[in-house]
BANU-491602 format. One record per atom (N, C-alpha, C): residue number from 1; residue in one letter; atom name; x, y, z. Coordinates in steps of 0.001 Angstrom, whole numbers. Example, Ala and Ser with C-alpha at 12.3 -4.5 7.8 and 13.67 -1.06 7.14 Angstrom:
# residues 2
1;a;N;13190;-5690;7800 $
1;a;CA;12300;-4500;7800 $
1;a;C;13200;-3300;7800 $
2;s;N;12850;-2250;7080 $
2;s;CA;13670;-1060;7140 $
2;s;C;12900;30;7870 $
//
This chain:
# residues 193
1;x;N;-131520;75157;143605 $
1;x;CA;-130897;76466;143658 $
1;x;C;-130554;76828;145098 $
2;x;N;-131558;76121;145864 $
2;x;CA;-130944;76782;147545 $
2;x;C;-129688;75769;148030 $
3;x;N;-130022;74613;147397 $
3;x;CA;-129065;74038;148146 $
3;x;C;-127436;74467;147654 $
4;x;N;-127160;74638;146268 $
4;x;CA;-126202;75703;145405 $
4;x;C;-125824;76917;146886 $
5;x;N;-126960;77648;146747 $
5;x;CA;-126748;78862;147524 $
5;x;C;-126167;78562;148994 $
6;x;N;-126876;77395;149415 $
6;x;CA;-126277;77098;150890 $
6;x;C;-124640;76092;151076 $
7;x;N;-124547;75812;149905 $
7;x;CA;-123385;75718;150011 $
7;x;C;-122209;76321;149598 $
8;x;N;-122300;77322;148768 $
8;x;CA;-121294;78431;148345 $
8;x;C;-121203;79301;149989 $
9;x;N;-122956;79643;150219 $
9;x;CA;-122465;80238;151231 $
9;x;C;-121805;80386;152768 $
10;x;N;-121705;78802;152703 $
10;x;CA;-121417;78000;154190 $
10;x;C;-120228;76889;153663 $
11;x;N;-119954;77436;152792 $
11;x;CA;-118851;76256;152378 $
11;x;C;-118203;76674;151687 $
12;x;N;-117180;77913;151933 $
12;x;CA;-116525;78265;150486 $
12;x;C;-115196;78009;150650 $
13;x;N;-114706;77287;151586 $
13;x;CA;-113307;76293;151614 $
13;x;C;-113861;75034;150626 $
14;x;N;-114553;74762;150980 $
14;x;CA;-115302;73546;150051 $
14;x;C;-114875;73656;147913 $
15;x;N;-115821;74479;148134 $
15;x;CA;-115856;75452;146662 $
15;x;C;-114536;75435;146160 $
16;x;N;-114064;75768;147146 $
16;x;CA;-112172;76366;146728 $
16;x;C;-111795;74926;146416 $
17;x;N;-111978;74350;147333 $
17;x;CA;-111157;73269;147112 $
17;x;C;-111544;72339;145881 $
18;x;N;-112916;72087;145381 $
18;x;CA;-113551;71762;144101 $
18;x;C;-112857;72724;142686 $
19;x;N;-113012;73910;142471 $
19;x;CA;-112157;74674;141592 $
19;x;C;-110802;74259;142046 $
20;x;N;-110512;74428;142744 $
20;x;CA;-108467;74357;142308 $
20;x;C;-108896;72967;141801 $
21;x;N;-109136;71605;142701 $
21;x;CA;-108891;70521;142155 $
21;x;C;-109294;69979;140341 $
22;x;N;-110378;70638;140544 $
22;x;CA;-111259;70190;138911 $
22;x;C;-110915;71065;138059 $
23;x;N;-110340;72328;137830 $
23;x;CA;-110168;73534;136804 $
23;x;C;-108873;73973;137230 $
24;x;N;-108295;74505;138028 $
24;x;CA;-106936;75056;138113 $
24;x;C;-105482;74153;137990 $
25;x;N;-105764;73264;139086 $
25;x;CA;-104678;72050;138953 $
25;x;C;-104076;71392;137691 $
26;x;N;-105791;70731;137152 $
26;x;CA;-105359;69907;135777 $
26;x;C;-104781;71399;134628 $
27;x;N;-105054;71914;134786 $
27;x;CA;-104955;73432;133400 $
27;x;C;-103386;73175;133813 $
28;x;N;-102595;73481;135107 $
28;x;CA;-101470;73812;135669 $
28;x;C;-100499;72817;134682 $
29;x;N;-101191;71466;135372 $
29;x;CA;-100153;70371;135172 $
29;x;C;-100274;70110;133576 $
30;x;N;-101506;70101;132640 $
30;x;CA;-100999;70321;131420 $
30;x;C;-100351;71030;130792 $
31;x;N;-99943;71963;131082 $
31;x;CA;-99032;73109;130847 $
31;x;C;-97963;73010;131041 $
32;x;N;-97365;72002;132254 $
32;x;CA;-96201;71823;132468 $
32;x;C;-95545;72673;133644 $
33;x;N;-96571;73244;134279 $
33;x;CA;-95818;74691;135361 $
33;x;C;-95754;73259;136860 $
34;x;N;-96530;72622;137087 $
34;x;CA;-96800;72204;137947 $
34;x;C;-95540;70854;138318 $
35;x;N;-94730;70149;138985 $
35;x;CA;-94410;69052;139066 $
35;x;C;-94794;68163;140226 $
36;x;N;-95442;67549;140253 $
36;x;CA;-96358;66414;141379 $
36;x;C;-94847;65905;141821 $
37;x;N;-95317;66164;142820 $
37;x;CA;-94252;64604;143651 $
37;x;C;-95363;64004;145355 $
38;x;N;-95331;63237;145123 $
38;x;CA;-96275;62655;146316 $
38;x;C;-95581;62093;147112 $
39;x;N;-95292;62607;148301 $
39;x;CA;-94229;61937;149022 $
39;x;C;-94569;61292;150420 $
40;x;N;-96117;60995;150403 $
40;x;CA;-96815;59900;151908 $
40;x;C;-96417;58413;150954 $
41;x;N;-96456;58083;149884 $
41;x;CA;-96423;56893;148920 $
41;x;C;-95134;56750;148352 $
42;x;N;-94508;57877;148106 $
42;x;CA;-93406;57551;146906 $
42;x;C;-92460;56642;147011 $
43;x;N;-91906;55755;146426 $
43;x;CA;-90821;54422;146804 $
43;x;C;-89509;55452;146201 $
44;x;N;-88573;54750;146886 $
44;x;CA;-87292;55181;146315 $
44;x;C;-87100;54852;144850 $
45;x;N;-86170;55477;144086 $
45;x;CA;-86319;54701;142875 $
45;x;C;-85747;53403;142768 $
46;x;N;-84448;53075;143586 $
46;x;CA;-84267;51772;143396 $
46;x;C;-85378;50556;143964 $
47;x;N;-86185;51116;144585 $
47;x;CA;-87167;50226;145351 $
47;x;C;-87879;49815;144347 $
48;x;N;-88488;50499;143027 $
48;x;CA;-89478;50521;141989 $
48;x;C;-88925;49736;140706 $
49;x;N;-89296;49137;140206 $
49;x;CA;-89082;47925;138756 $
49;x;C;-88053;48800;137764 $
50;x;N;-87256;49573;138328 $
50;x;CA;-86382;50407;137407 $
50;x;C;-84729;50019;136685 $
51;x;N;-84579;49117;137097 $
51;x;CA;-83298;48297;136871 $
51;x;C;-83493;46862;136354 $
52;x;N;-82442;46336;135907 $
52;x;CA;-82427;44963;135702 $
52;x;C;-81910;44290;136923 $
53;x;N;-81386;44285;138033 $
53;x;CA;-81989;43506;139304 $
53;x;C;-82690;43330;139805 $
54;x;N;-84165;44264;139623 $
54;x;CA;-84958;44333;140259 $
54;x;C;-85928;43342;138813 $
55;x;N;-85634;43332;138013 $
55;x;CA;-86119;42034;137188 $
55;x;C;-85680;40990;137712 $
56;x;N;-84714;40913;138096 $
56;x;CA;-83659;39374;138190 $
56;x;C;-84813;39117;139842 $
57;x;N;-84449;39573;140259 $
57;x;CA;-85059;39952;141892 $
57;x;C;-86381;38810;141983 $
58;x;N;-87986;39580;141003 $
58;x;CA;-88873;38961;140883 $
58;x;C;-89122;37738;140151 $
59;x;N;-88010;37784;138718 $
59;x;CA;-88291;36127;138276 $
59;x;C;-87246;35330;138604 $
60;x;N;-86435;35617;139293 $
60;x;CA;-85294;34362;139340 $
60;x;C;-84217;34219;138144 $
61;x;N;-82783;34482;138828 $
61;x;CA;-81836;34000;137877 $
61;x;C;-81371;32678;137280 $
62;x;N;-82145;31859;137244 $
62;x;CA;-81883;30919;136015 $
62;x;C;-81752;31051;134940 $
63;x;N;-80312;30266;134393 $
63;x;CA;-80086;30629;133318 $
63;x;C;-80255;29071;132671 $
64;x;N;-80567;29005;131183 $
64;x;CA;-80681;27855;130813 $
64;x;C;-79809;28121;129973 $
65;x;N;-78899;26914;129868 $
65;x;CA;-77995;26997;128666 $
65;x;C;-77479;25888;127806 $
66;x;N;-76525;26092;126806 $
66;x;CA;-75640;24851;125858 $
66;x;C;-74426;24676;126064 $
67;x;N;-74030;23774;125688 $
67;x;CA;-72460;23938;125289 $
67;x;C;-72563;24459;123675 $
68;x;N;-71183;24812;123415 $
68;x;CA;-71121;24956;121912 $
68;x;C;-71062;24001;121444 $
69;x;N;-70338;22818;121517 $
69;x;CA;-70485;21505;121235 $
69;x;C;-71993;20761;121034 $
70;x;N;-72492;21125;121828 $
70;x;CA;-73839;20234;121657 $
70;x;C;-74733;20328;120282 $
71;x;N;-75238;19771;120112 $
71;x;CA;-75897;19846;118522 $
71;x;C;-77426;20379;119039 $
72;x;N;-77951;21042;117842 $
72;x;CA;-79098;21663;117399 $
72;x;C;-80276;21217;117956 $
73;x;N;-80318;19313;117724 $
73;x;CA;-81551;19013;118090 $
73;x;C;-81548;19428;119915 $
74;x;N;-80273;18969;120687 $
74;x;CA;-80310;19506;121674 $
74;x;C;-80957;20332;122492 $
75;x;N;-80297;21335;121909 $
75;x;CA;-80705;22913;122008 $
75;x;C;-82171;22923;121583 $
76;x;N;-82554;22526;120530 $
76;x;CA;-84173;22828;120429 $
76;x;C;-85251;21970;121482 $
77;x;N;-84509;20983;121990 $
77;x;CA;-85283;19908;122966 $
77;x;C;-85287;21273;124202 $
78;x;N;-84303;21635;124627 $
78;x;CA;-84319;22826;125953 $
78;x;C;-84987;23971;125721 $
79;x;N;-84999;24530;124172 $
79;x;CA;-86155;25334;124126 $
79;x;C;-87397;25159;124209 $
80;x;N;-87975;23641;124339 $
80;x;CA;-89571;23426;123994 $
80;x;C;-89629;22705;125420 $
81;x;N;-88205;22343;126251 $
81;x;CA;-88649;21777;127484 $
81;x;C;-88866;22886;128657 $
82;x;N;-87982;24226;127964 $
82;x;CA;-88347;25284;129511 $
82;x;C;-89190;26493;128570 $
83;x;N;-90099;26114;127496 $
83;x;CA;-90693;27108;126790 $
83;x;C;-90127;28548;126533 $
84;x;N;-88858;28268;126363 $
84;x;CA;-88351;30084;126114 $
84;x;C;-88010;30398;124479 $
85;x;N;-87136;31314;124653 $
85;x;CA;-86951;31737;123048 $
85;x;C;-85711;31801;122719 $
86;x;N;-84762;31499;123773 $
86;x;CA;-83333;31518;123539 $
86;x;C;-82457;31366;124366 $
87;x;N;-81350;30376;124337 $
87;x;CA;-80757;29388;125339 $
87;x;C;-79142;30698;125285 $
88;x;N;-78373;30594;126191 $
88;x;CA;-77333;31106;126355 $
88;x;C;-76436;30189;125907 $
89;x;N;-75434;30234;125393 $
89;x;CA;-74093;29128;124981 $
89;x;C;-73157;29613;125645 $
90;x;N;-72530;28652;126776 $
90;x;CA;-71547;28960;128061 $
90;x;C;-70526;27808;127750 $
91;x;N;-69252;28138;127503 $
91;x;CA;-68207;27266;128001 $
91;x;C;-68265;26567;129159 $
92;x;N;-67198;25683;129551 $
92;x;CA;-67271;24869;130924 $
92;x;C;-66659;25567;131450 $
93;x;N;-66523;27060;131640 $
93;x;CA;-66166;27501;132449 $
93;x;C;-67120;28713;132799 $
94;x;N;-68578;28846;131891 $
94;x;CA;-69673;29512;132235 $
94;x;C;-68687;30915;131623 $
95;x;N;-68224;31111;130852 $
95;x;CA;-67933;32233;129843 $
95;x;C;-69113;32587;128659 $
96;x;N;-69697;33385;128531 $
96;x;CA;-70545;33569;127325 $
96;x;C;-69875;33229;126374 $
97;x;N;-70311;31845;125092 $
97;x;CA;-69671;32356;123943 $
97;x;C;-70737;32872;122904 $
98;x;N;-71739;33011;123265 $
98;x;CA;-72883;33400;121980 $
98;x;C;-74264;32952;123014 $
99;x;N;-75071;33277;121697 $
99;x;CA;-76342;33116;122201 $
99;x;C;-77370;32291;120949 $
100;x;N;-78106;31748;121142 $
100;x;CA;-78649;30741;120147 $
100;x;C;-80531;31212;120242 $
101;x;N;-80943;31488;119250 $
101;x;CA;-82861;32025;119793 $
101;x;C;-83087;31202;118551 $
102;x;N;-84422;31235;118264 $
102;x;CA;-85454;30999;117285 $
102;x;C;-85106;31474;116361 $
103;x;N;-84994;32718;115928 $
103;x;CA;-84106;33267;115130 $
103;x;C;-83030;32656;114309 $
104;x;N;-82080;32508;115272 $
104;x;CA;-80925;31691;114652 $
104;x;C;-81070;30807;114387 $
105;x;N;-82225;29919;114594 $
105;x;CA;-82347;28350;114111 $
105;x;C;-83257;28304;112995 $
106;x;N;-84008;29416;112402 $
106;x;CA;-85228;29371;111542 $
106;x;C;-83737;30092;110292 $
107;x;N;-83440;30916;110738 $
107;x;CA;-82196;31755;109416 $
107;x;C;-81073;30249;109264 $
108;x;N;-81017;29448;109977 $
108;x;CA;-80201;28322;109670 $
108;x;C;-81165;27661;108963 $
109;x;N;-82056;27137;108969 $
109;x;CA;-82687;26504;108593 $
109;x;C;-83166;26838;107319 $
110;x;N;-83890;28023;106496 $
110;x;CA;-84312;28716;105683 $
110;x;C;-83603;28081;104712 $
111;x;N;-84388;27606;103664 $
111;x;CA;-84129;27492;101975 $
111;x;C;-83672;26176;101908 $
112;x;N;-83411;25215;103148 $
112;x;CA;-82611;24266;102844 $
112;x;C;-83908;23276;102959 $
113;x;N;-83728;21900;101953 $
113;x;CA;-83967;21000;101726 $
113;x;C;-84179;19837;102443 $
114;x;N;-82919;19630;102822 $
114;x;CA;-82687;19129;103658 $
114;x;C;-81744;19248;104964 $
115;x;N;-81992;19321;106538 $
115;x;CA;-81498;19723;107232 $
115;x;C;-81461;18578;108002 $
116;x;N;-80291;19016;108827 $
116;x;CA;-79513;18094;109865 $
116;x;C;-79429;18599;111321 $
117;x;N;-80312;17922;112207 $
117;x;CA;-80827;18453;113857 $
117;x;C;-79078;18115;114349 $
118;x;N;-78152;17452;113789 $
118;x;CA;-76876;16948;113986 $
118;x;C;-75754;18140;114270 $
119;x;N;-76175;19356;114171 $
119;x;CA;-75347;20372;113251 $
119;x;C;-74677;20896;114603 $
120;x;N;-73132;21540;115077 $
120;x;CA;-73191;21985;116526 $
120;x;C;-73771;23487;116392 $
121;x;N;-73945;23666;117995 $
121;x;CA;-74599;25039;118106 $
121;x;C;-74054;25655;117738 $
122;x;N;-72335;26132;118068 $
122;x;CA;-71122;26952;117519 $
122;x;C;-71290;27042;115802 $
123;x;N;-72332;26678;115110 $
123;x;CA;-72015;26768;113498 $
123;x;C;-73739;27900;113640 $
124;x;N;-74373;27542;114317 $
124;x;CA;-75357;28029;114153 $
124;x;C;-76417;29488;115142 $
125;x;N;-75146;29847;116357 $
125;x;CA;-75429;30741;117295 $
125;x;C;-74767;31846;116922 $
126;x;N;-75669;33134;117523 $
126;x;CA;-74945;34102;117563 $
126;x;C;-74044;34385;118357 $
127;x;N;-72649;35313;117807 $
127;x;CA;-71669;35664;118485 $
127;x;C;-71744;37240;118628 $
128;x;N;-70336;36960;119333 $
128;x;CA;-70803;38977;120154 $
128;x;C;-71806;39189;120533 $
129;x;N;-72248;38734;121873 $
129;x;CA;-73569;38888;122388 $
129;x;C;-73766;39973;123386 $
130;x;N;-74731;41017;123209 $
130;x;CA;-74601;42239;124006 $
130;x;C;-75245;41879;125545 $
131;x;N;-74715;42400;126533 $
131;x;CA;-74897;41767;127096 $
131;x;C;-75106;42970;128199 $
132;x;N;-75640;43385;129516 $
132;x;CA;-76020;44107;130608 $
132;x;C;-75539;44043;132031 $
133;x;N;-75638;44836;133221 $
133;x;CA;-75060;44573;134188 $
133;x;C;-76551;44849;135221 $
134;x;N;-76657;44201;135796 $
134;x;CA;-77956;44428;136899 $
134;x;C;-78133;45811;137451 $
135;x;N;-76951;46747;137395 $
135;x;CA;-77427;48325;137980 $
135;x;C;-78146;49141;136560 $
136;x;N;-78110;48660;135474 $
136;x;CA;-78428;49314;134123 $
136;x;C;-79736;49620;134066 $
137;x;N;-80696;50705;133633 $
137;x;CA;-82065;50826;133754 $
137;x;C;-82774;49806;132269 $
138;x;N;-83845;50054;132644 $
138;x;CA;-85014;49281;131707 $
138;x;C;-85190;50061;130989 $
139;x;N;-84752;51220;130582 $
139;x;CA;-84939;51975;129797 $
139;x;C;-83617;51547;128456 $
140;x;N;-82512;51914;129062 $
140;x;CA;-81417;50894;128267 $
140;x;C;-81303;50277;127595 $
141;x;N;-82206;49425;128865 $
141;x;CA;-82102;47883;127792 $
141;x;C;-83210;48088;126520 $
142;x;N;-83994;48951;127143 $
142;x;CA;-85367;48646;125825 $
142;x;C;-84133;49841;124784 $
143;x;N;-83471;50418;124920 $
143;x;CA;-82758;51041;123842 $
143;x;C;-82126;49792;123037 $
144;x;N;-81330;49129;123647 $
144;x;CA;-80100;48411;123012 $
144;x;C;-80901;47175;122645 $
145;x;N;-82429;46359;123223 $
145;x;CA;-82850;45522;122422 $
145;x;C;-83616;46309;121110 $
146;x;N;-84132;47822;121136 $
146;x;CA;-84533;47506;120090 $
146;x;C;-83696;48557;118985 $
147;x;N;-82314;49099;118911 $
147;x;CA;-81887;49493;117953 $
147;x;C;-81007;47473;117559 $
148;x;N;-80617;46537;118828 $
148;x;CA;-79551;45456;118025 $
148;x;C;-80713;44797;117283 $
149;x;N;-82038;45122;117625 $
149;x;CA;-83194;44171;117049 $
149;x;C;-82610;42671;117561 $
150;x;N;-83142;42608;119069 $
150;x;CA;-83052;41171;119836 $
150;x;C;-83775;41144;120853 $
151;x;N;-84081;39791;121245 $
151;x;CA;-84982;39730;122526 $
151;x;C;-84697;39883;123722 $
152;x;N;-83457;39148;123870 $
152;x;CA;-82451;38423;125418 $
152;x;C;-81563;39310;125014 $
153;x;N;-81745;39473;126396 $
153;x;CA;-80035;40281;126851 $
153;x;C;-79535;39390;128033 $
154;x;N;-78456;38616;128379 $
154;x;CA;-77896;38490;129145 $
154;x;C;-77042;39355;130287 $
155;x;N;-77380;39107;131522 $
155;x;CA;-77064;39976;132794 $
155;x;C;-75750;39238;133121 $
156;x;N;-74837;40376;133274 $
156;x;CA;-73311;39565;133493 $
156;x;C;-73016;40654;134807 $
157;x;N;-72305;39863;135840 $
157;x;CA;-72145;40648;137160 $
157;x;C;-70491;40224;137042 $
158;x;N;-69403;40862;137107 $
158;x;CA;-67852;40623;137281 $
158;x;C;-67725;39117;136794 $
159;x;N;-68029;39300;135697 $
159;x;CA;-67571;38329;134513 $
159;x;C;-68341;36733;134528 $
160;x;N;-69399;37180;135186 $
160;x;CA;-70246;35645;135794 $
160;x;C;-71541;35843;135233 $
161;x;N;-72311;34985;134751 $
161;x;CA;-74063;35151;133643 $
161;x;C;-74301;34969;134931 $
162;x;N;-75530;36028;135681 $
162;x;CA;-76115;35841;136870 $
162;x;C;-77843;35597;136264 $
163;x;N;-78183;35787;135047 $
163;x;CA;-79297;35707;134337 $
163;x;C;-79396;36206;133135 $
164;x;N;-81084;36086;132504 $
164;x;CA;-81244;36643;131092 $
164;x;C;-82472;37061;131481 $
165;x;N;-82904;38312;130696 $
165;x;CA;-84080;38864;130642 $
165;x;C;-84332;38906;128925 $
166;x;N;-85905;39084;128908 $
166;x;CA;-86437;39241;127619 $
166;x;C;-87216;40303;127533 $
167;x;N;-87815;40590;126475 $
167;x;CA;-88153;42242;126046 $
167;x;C;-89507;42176;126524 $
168;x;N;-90063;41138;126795 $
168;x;CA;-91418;40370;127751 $
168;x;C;-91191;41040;129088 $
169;x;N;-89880;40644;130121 $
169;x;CA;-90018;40847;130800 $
169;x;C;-89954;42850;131206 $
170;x;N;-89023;43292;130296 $
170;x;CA;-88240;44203;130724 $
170;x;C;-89951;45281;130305 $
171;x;N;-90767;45144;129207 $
171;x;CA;-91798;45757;129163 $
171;x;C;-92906;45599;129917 $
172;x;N;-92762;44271;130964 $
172;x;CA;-93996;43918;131913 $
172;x;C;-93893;45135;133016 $
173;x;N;-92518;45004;133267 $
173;x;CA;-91800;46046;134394 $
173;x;C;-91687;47362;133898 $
174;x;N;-92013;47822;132614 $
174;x;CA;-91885;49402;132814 $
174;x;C;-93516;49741;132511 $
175;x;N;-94383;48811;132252 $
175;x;CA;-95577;49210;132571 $
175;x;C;-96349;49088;133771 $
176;x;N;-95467;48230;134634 $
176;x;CA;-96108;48474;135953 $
176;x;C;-95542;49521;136938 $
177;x;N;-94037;49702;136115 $
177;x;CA;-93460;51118;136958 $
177;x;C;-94543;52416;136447 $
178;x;N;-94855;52436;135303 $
178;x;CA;-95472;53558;135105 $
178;x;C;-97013;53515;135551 $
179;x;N;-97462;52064;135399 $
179;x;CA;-98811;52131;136145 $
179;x;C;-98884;52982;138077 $
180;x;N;-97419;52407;138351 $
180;x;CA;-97653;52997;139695 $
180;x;C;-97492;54353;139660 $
181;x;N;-96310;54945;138874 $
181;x;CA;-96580;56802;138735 $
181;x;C;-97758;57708;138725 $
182;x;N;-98716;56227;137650 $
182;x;CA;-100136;57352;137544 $
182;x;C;-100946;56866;138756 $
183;x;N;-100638;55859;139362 $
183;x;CA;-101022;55636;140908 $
183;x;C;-100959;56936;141853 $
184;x;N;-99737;57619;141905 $
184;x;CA;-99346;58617;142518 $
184;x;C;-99853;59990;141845 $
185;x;N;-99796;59592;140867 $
185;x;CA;-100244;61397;140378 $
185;x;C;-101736;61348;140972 $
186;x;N;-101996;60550;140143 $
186;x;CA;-103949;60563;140685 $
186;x;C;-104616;60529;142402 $
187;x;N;-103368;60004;143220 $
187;x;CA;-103452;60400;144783 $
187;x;C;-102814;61599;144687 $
188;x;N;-101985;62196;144192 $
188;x;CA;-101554;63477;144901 $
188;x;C;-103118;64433;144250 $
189;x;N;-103248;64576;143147 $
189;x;CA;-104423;65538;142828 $
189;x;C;-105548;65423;143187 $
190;x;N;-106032;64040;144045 $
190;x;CA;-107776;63944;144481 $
190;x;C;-107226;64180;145835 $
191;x;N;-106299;64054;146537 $
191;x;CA;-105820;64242;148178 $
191;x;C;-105243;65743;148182 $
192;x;N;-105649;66324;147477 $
192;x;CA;-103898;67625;147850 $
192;x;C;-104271;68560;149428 $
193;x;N;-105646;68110;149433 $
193;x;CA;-105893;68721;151017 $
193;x;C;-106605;67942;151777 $
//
């Protein structure tokens, strides 16, 4: 009890600063009156995992791809040799003509008896492939992969595949963008003095 008493009474910047932080602040900011911005830490936004360049940026634009010509077994040898889920199909002139996943090779495959690894990709890839530009947010893309229901989106810069991202990557990056937000909220409210 004295030590209570000796510190209310020799410490009431102290005090203050314990109530606002532990009872006033959090009440504020659940409510919505309050908006944090922490600005000794804050990155610009293009600096932060908020775009699809800044994906391309950390894993590298390699693109793996087919011809349309090439046959099935092909294409499935490049999926199990660079472990992905879906190869791009590029003309020889690196034009998108479709896109070929797991997907498309299991719905080709389905019900049949007998199948032929012989078959070209062009009978068995998807066409009209939606496709992104590196300034587009991660938010976007998680729109347009999950109303087309697809994984890969291909990144096209003035008519050139500069890469592909997957719904792997684009969700690794908006949980570490948001891990760092609550990085910042939680320094601005234990630091505010």
């Amino acid at each position: 009890m004295k030590k209570t008493f000796f510190f209310i009474a020799f410490s009431p910047f102290l005090l203050f600063k314990w109530l606002y932080k532990e009872i006033y602040l959090p009440k504020q900011i659940r409510r919505g009156n309050i908006q944090l911005e922490c600005k000794r830490f804050a990155l610009k936004k293009e600096e932060r995992m908020s775009t699809v360049r800044s994906i391309l940026d950390q894993k590298g634009a390699d693109v793996v791809s087919v011809l349309p010509t090439d046959t099935l077994a092909q294409a499935i040898l490049k999926l199990t040799q660079h472990k992905i889920g879906a190869v791009l199909v590029l003309d020889g002139k690196g034009a998108i003509k479709g896109i070929l996943s797991e997907r498309d090779i299991i719905k080709h495959l389905a019900g049949r008896i007998e199948f032929s690894t012989t078959v070209a990709v062009k009978e068995v890839m998807t066409k009209g492939v939606t496709y992104v530009k590196p300034h587009q947010t991660l938010d976007e893309c998680l729109q347009l992969m999950t109303t087309g229901r697809f994984r890969h989106l291909p990144v096209v810069e003035e008519d050139v595949v500069v890469g592909i991202i997957s719904i792997g990557d684009v969700v690794k990056a908006v949980l570490a963008d948001r891990a760092f937000q609550i990085g910042q909220l939680e320094y601005y409210i234990t630091n505010t003095f």
